[in-house]
C-alpha positions as CSV (number, residue, x, y, z in Angstrom):
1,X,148.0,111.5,314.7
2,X,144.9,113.7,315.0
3,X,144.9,113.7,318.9
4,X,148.4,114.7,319.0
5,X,149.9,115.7,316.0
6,X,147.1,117.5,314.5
7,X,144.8,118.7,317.5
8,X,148.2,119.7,319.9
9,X,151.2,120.3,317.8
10,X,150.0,121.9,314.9
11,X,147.7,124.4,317.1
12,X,150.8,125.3,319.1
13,X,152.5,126.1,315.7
14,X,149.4,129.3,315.5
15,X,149.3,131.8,314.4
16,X,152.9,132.4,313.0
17,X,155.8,130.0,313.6
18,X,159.4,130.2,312.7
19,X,160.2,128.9,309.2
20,X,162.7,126.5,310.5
21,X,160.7,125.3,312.8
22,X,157.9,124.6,309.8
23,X,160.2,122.8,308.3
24,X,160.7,120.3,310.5
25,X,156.9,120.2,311.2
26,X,156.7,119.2,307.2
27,X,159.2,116.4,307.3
28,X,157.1,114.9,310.4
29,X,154.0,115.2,308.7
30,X,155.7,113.7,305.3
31,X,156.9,110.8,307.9
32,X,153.1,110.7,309.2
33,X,152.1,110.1,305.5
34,X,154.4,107.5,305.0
35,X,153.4,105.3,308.4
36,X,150.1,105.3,307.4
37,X,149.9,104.9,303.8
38,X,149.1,100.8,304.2
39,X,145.9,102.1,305.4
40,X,145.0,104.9,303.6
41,X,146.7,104.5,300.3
42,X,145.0,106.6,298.6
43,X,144.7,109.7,300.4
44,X,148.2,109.8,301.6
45,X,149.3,109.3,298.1
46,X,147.4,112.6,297.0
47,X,148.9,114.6,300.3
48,X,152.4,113.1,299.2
49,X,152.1,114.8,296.0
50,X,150.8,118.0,297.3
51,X,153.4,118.5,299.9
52,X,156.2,118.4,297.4
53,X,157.2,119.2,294.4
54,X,157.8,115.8,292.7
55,X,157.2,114.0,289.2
56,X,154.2,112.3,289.4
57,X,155.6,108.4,289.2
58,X,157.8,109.2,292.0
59,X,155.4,107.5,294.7
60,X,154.8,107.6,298.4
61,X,156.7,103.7,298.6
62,X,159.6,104.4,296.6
63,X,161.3,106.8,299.3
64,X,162.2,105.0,302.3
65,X,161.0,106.3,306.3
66,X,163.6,108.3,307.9
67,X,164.1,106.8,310.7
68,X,163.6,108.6,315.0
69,X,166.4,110.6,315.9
70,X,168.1,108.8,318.8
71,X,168.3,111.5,320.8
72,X,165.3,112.4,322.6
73,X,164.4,115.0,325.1
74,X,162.1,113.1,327.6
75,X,161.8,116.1,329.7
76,X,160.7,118.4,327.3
77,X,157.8,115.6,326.2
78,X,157.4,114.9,329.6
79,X,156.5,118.5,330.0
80,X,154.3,119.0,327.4
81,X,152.3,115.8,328.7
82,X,151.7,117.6,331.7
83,X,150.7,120.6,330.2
84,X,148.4,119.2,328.3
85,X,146.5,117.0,330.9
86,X,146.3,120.7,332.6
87,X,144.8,122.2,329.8
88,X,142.3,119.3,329.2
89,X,141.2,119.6,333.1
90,X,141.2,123.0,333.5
91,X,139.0,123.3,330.0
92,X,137.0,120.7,331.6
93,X,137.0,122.7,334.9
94,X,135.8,126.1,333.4
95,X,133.0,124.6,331.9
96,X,131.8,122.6,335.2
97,X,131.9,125.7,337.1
98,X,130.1,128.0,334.5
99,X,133.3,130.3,334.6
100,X,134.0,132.9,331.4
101,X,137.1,133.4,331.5
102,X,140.4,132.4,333.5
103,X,143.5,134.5,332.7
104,X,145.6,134.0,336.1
105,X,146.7,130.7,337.2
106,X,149.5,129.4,339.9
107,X,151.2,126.5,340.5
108,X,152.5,124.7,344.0
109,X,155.5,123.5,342.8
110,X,158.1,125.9,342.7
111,X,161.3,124.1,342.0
112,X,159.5,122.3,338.8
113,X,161.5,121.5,336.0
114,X,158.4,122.0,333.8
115,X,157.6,124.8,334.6
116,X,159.0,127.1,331.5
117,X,157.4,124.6,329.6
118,X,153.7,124.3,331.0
119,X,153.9,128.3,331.5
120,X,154.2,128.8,327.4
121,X,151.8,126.1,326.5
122,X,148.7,127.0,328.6
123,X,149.4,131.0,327.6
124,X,149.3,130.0,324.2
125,X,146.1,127.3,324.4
126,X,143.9,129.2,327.6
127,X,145.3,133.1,327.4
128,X,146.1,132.2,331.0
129,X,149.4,133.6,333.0
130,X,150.6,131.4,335.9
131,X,152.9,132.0,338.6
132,X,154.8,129.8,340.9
133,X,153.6,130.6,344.5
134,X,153.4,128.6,347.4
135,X,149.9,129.6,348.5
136,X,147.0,131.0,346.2
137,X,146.4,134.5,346.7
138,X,142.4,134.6,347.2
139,X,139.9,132.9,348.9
140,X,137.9,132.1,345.5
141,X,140.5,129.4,343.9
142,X,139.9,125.7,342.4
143,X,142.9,123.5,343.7
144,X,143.7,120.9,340.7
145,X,145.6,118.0,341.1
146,X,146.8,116.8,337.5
147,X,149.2,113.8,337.5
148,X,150.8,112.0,334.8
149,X,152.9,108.9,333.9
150,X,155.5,110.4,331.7
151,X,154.8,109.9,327.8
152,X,155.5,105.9,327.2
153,X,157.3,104.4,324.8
154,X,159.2,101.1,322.8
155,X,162.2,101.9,323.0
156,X,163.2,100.9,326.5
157,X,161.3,100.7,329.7
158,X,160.4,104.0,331.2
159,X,158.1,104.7,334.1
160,X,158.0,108.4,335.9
161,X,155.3,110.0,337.9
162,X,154.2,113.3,337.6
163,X,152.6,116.1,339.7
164,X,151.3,119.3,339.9
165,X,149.1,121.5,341.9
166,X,147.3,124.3,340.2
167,X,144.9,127.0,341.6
168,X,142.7,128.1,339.2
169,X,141.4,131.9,340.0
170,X,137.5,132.2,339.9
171,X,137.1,135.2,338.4
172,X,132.9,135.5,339.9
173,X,131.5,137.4,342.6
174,X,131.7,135.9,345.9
175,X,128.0,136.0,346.1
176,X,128.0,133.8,343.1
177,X,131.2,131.6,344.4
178,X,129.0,131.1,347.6
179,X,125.4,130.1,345.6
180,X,127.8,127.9,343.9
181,X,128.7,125.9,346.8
182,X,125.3,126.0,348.1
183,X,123.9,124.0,344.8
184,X,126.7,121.2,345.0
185,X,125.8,120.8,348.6
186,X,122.2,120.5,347.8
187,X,122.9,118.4,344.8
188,X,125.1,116.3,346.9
189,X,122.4,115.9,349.0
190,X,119.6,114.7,346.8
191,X,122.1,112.2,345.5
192,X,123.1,110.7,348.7
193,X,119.3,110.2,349.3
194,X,118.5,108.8,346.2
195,X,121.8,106.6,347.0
196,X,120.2,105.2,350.1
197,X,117.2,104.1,348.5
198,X,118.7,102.3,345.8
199,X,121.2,100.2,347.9
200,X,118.2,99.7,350.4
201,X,115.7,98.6,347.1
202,X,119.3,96.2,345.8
203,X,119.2,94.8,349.4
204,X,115.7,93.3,349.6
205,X,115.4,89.8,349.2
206,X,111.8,90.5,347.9
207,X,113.0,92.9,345.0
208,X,115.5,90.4,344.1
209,X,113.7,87.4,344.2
210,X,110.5,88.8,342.2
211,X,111.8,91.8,340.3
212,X,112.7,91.0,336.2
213,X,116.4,90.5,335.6
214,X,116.3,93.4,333.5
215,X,114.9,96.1,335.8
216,X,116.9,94.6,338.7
217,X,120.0,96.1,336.0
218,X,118.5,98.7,335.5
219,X,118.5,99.4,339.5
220,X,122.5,98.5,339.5
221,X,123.1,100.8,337.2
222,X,120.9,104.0,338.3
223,X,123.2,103.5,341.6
224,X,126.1,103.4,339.6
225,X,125.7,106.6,337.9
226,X,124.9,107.8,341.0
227,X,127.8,106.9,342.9
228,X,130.0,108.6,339.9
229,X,127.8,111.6,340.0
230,X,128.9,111.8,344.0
231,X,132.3,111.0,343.4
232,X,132.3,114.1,341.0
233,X,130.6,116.6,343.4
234,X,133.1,115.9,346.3
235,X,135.8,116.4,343.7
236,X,134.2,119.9,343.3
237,X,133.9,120.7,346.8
238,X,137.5,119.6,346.9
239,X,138.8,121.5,344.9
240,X,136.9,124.6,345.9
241,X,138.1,124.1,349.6
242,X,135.2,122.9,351.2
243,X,134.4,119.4,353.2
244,X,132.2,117.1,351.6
245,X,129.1,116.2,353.5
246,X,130.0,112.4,352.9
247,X,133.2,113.4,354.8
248,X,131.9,115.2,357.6
């Protein structure tokens, strides 16, 4: 309910929706109310009240749940997945990257039934166009790969794949694009050493045989975190265009 109805749905509604289309958003919610009333009885109860304009022994219990339309538009959920898996990343993205602002965005996929769909939703959410082109336009772009399973359900077994290539325009200075690069290289580089000594520290029969249990987990985990951090910075590089130095 809060991750998706309330933190995706009813921000999409902003700032000015349709008064039809607040209807049904009501009815939804008043459903919402009514699915989770055995669990919070009493706050559901109060929101049941204040939503409508009812006598006050008509409680939440004595109306029965309306039940799911049969007909469903799996694309246009399907869609909206999608989008927002993109937003999440590419939120995620601007902030790993230290960029302000991005306003133009493309995708790979021009034949993509989603596209309508993905277009309005990360307009509304990142102030971002996007076009469909089949290369990116600049030098200074962040390839993202975003892939989803479909949204699941009960109702019948359902299992699609998803795809979609954005490039995400950098809006910096090449200068700054370049001393980017530079620091992932060097970061990457510091952690493949530290990496090496680790795994050669986990592979002495000397450490292991007189080192405490616990710092000997302590070691397992330091090259853990490590080989995530790595993992991450040749996702960067990646997606910035540039070989990793683990892959050259």
């Amino acid at each position: 309910i809060w991750e998706q109805f309330c933190s995706w749905y009813l921000e999409a509604l902003k700032p000015a929706p349709a008064l039809s289309l607040l209807e049904k958003v009501e009815a939804q919610a008043l459903r919402l109310l009514q699915l989770i009333h055995p669990f919070m009885p009493y706050i559901t109860e109060e929101l049941w009240h204040q939503m409508q304009d009812l006598p006050a022994h008509s409680f939440i219990t004595n109306h029965d749940i309306k039940p799911i339309p049969r007909e469903i538009n799996w694309q246009l959920l399907d869609a909206v997945l999608l989008a927002q898996v993109a937003i999440s990343r590419i939120r995620e993205l601007k902030q790993t990257f230290g960029l302000s602002e991005i306003t133009k965005l493309a995708t790979l996929n021009l034949q993509s039934k989603f596209f309508p769909t993905i277009a309005r939703w990360l307009q509304h959410f990142l102030g971002a166009s996007i076009e469909p082109q089949l290369k990116p336009l600049s030098d200074r772009v962040i390839r993202l790969n975003v892939r989803t399973v479909g949204v699941s359900t009960t109702l019948h077994e359902r299992i699609h794949l998803y795809q979609e290539v954005f490039f995400v325009y950098a809006d910096i200075s090449e200068d700054k694009w370049k001393n980017l690069i530079a620091m992932l290289y060097k970061e990457q580089s510091h952690a493949l050493k530290f990496r090496e000594m680790l795994l050669a520290k986990l592979q002495n029969p000397d450490f292991l045989h007189k080192a405490p249990p616990e710092i000997i987990e302590k070691e397992r985990k330091k090259l853990e975190d490590t080989e995530a951090r790595l993992r991450l910075i040749t996702e960067q590089l990646e997606a910035m265009g540039v070989e990793s130095a683990e892959k050259k």
